[in-house]
C-alpha angles and dihedrals in degrees: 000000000000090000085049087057105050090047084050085048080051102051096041095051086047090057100046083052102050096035119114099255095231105182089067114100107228128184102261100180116080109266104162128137085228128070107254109240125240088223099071148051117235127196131171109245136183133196128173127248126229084250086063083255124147116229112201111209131189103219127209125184125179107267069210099073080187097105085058120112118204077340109298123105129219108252146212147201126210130186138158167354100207108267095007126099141231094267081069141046094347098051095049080049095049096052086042088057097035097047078059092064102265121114110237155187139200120194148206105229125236107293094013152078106009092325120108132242129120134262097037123237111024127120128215123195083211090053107028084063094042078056095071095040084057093051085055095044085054090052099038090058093047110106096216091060132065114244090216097061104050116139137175134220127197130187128207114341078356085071083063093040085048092060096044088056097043087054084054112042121044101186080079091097091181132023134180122187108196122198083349121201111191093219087201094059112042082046100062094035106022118217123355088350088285085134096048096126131107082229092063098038093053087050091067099031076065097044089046090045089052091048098045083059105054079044085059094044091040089052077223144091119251113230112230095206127252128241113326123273092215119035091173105143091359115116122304084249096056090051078062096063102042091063099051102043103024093050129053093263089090110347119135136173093235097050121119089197100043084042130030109326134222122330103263096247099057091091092068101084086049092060090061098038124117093206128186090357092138097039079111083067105060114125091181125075127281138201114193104187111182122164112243094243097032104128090218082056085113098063099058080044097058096034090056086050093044090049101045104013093242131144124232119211118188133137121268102012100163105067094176089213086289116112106261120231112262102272101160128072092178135027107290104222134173129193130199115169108306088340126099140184120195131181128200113225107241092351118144126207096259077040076076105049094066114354103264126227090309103051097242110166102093101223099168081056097054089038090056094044087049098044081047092057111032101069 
């Protein structure tokens, strides 16, 4: 009897955890920055984190159920960049992917977007990746998926996020990181590791210390501002940003990025985090996409090091946060086993959110690696 009712507790518990929340008022008209495809469905879903949190996920799924197999699909979870929302980079990435036969989602993040979490706009490293186990929580109990090809995507610091989780969770059987940022690490060492010294990281444990006070006092969060309205004279990079998140090439309402940005103290988990120590330790396949003159090129370059302990060797590697001259004519990849690293000629990191003029994310590509390793 005893045995009966903890397996009644179970069941009960599971369901509260994979139900549609259905008290929660979510956007139902399409407002995305992308124009919705005719190929394939699209529904509004939820599922629960570990952390009681509700996640709340665009789904698309082929209009073609030819790609099915004894009536399941192969599916797949998106997320990022860090500090956008599904509406924006994910989601493009979700329909491409669906109109490509998989099942997918794209989803707000703990504390932003339309998923829940209080207090709003902060970001974990141990969140954040339980984010993505829960996405795939969520896949593996849908009736309409297999449970044994189930992949992740993440864009931008959720590359980083993605390989965290994948060296987590093994039921991620593929993972791609695209024009990847490892939060941890930019974080601790700023860019290109120039601030990797216990003089500047006490420097901002001081300055952080000194914000999370006046929060306490203000009985409110500081914003620390999203990305700039006038780049005018800032780095070429942030230029980048500007124009994909400031314009209407990419703006939303929802956006932490296009709007005010993360609350100032968010950054402090990251300063402690061991991130990606065990992605040498991925069983599972992984896709590292990164745009030839993305500033950000140097952290997919180290991760897939770090993961295989290979060396990379391609002209210009350091990009110094300064666009590098055109050096590729064709796409730059490397293999090693069922790990790949693949770099887009002429490509820059916001080339990646959403393809740029030039089309440059290489669907077909991801869809092939992930029909490849879901099976």
């Amino acid at each position: 009897m005893k045995k009966l009712i903890i397996l009644a507790l179970a069941a009960i518990s599971f369901a509260a955890c994979t139900k549609t929340n259905n008290s929660m008022q979510l956007t139902q008209e399409w407002d995305k920055v992308f124009p919705k495809s005719e190929k394939v469905s699209h529904e509004k879903v939820t599922f629960v984190n570990r952390f009681g949190i509700t996640l709340v996920a665009d789904l698309y799924k082929p209009n073609d159920q030819s790609q099915m197999t004894n009536d399941k699909y192969a599916a797949i979870a998106v997320s990022g960049p860090f500090g956008a929302v599904k509406e924006q980079s994910s989601g493009l990435y979700a329909q491409a992917l669906a109109e490509r036969g998989f099942l997918t989602i794209a989803f707000d993040p703990s504390y932003t977007g339309e998923s829940s979490g209080e207090p709003r706009y902060i970001a974990s490293p141990d969140i954040n990746t339980e984010d993505f186990c829960a996405a795939v929580d969520y896949l593996m109990t849908r009736e309409d998926v297999n449970p044994e090809q189930v992949g992740i995507l993440g864009v931008c610091g959720w590359g980083g996020i993605a390989l965290n989780a994948a060296a987590l969770d093994p039921r991620i059987k593929a993972t791609v990181a695209t024009t990847m940022y490892d939060m941890s690490r930019v974080s601790q060492n700023g860019y290109h590791d120039d601030g990797d010294s216990k003089q500047a990281r006490d420097a901002m444990r001081k300055a952080l210390a000194e914000q999370r006070l006046i929060d306490f006092r203000n009985g409110s969060y500081e914003r620390a501002g999203g990305v700039v309205e006038d780049p005018t004279g800032m780095p070429w990079f942030v230029q980048q940003y500007h124009a994909y998140y400031k314009t209407p090439r990419g703006y939303h309402k929802r956006s932490l990025n296009s709007n005010e940005g993360w609350n100032k103290t968010s950054v402090l988990p990251w300063l402690n985090a061991g991130f990606l120590k065990f992605t040498n330790e991925i069983d599972n396949a992984v896709l590292i996409l990164h745009g030839e003159k993305a500033h950000s090129r140097y952290f997919g370059i180290t991760a897939y090091e770090n993961m295989t302990g290979e060396k990379v060797d391609i002209a210009g590697q350091d990009t110094n946060l300064q666009p590098l001259n055109e050096t590729l004519t064709e796409p730059f990849i490397v293999t090693r086993g069922n790990k790949q690293l693949y770099i887009v000629p002429n490509a820059t990191h916001c080339d990646l959110y959403d393809g740029g003029e030039q089309n440059y994310i290489p669907f077909e590509y991801l869809a092939q690696f992930y029909k490849e390793n879901l099976k």
